[in-house]
MDAnalysis code that builds the backbone (N, CA, C; Angstrom):
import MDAnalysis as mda
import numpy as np

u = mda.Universe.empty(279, n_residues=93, atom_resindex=np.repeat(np.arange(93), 3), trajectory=True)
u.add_TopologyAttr("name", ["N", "CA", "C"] * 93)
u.add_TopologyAttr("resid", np.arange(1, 94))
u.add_TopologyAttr("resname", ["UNK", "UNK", "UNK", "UNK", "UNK", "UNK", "UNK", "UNK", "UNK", "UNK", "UNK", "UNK", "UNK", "UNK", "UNK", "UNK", "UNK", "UNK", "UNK", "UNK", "UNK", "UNK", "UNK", "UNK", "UNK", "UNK", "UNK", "UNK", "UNK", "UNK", "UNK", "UNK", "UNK", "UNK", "UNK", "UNK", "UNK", "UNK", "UNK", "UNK", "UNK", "UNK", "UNK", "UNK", "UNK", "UNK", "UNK", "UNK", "UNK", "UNK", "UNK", "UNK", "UNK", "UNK", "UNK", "UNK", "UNK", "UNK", "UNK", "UNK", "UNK", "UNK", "UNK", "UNK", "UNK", "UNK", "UNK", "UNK", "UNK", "UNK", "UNK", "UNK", "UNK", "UNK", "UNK", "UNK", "UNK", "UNK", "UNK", "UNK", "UNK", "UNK", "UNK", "UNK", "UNK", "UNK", "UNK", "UNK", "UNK", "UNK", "UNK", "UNK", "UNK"])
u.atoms.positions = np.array([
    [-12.807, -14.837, 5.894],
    [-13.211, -14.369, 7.213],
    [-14.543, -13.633, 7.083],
    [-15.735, -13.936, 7.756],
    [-16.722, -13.499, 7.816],
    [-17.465, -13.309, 8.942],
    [-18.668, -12.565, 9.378],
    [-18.917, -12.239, 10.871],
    [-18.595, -11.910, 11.688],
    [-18.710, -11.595, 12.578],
    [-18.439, -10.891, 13.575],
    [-17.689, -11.092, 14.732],
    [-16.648, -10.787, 14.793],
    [-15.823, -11.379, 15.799],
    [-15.049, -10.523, 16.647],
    [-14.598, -10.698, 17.868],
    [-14.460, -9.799, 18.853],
    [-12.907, -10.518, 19.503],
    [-12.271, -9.439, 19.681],
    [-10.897, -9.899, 19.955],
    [-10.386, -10.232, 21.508],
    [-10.569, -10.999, 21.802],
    [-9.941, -11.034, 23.001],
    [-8.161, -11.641, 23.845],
    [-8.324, -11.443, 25.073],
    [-7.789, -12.318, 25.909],
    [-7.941, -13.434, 26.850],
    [-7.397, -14.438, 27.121],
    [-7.941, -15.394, 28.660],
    [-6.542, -14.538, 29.020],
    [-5.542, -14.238, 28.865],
    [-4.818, -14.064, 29.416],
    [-3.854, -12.467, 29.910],
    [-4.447, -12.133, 30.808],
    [-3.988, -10.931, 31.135],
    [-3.849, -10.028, 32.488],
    [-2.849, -9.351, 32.714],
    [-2.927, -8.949, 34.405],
    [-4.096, -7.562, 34.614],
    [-4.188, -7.183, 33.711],
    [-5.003, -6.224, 33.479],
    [-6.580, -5.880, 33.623],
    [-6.775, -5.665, 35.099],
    [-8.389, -5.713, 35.049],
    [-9.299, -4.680, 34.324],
    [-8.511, -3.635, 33.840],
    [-9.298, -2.695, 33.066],
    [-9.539, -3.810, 31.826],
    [-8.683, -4.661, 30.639],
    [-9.115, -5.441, 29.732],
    [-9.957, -6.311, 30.197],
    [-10.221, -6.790, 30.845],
    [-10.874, -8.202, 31.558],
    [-12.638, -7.791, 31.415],
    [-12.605, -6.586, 32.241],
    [-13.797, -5.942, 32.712],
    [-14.160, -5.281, 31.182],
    [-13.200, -4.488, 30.122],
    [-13.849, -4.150, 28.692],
    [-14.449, -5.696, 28.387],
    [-13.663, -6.475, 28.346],
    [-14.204, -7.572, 27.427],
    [-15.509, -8.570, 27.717],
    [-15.499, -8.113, 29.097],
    [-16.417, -8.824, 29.414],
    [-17.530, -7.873, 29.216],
    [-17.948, -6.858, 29.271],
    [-18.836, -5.741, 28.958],
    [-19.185, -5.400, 27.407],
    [-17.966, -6.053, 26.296],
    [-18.626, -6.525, 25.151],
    [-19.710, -7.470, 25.093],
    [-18.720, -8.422, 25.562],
    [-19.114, -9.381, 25.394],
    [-20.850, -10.247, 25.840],
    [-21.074, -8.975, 26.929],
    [-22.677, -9.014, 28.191],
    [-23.502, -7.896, 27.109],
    [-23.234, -6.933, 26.072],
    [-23.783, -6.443, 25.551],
    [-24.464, -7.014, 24.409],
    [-23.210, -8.018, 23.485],
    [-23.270, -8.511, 22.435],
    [-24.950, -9.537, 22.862],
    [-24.403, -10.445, 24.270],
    [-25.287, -11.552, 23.831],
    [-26.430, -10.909, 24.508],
    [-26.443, -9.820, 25.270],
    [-27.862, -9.362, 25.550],
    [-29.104, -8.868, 24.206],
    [-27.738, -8.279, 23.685],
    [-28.695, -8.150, 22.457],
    [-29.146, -9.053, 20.876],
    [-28.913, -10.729, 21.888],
    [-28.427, -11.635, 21.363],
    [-27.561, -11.517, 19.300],
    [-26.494, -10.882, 19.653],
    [-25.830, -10.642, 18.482],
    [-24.701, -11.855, 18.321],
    [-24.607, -12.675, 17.097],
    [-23.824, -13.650, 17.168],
    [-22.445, -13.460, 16.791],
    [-21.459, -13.709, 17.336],
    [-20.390, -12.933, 17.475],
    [-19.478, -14.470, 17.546],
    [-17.631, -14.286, 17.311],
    [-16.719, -15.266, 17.435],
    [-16.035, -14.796, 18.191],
    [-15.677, -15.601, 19.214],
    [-14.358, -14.673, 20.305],
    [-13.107, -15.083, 19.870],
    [-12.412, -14.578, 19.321],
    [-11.084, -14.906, 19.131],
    [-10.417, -14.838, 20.584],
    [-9.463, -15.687, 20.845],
    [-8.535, -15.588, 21.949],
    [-6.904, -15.537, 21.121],
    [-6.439, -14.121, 21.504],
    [-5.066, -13.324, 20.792],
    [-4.412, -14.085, 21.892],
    [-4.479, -14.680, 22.718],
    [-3.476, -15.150, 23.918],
    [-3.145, -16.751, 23.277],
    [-4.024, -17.742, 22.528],
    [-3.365, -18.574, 22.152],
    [-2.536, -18.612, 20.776],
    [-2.144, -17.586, 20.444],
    [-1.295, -17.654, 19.217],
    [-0.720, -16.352, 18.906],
    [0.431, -16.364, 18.232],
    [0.564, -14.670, 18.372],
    [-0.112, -14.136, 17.114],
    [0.075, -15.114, 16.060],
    [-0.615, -14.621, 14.826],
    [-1.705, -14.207, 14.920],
    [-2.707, -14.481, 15.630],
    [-4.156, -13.729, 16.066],
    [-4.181, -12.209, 16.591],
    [-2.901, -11.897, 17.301],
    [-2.257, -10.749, 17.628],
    [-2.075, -10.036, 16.946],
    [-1.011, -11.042, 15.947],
    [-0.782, -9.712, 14.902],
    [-1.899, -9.515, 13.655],
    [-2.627, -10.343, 13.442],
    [-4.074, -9.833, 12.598],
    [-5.116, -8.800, 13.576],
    [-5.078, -8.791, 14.605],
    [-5.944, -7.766, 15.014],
    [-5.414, -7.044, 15.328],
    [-3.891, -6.646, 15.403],
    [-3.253, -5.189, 15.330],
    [-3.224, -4.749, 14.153],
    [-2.823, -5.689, 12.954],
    [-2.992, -5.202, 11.404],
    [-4.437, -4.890, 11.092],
    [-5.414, -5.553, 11.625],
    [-6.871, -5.019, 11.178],
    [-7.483, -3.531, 11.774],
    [-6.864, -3.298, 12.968],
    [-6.984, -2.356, 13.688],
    [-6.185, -0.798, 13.471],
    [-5.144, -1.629, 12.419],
    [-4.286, -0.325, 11.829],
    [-3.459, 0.396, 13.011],
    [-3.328, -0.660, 13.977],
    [-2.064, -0.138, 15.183],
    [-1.283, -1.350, 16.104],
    [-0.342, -1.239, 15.801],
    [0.587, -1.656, 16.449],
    [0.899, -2.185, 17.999],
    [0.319, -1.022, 18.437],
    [0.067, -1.483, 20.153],
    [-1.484, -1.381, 20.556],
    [-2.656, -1.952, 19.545],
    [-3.888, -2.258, 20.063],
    [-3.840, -3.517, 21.164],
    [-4.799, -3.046, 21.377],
    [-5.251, -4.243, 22.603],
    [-6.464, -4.376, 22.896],
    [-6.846, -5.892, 23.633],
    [-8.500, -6.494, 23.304],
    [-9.098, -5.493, 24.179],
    [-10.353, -5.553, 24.040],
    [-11.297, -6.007, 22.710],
    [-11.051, -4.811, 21.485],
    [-10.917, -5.959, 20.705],
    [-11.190, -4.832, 19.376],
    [-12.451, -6.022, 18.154],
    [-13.084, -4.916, 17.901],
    [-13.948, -5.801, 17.348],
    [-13.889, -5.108, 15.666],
    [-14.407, -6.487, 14.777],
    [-14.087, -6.749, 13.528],
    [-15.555, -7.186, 12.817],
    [-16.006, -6.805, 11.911],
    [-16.848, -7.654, 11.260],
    [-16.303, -8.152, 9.541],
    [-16.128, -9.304, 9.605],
    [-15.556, -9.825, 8.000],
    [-13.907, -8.960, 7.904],
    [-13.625, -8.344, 6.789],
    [-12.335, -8.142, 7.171],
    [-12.295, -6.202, 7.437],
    [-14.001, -5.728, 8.192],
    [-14.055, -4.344, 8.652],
    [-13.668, -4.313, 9.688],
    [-12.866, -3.350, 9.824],
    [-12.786, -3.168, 11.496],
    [-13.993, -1.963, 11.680],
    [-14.180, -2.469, 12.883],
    [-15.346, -1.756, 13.544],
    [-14.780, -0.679, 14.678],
    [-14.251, -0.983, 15.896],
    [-13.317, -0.496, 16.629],
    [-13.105, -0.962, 17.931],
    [-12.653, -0.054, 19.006],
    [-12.471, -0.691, 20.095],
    [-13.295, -0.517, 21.085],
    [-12.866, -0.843, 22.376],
    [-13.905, -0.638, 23.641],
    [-14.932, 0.529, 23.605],
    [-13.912, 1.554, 23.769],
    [-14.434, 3.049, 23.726],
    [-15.318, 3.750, 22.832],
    [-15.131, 3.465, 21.631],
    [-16.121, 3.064, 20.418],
    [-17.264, 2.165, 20.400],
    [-17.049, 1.197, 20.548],
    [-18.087, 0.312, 20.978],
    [-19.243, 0.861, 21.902],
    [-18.478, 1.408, 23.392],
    [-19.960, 1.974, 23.983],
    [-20.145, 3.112, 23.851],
    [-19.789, 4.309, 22.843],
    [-20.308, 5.205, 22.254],
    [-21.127, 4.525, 21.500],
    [-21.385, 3.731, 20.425],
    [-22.200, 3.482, 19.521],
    [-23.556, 3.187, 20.596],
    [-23.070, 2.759, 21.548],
    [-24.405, 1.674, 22.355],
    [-24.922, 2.842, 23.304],
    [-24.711, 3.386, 23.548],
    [-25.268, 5.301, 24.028],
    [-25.714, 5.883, 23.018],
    [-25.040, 6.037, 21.738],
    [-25.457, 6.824, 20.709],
    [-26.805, 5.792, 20.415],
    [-27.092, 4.314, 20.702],
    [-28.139, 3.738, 19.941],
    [-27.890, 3.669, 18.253],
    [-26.461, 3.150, 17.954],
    [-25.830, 3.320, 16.992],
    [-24.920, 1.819, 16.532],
    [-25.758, 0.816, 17.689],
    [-24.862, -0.419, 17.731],
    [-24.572, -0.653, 16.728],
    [-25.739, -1.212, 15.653],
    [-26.127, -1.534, 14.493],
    [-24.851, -1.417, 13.426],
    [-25.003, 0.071, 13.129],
    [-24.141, 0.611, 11.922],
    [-22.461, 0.419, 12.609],
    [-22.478, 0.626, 13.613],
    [-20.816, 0.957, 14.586],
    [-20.558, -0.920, 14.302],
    [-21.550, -2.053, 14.324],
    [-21.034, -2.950, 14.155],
    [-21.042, -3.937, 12.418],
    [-21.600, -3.095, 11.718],
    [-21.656, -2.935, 10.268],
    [-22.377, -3.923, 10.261],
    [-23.493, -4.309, 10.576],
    [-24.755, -4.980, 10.472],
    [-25.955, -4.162, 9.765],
    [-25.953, -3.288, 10.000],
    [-27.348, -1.857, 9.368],
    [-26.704, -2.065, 7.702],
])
């Protein structure tokens, strides 16, 4: 497993996830960063690797990963991108 990949859903009732992921996801390619979207909704095993990579049990998308680092989640994510910290927060620096 290598690069950068970002955890998602297609499938969910939840517009708070919908609206995180899509706000990764408008950041990532603005700053044209090349990234893999996993979709955790077609398999559960994708589920349970990004709860095991994430080191919790009841995570939920987006959680983002680079190779087998976890990087972190939503909330993390746009701290780094306020802090101007994308870089290192996505272990690219």
């Amino acid at each position: 497993m290598s690069g950068l990949r970002v955890y998602s859903t297609s499938v969910t009732g939840s517009r708070e996830i919908k609206s995180q992921q899509s706000e990764v996801t408008r950041i990532l390619d603005g700053k044209r960063i090349q990234y893999e979207l996993v979709d955790i909704s077609q398999d559960n095993a994708l589920r349970d690797e990004m709860r095991s990579l994430a080191g919790n049990p009841k995570a939920t998308p987006p959680q983002i990963v680079n190779g087998d680092q976890y990087c972190g989640d939503y909330e993390l994510f746009v701290e780094a991108v306020e802090q101007n910290t994308l870089q290192e927060f996505l272990k690219l620096a």
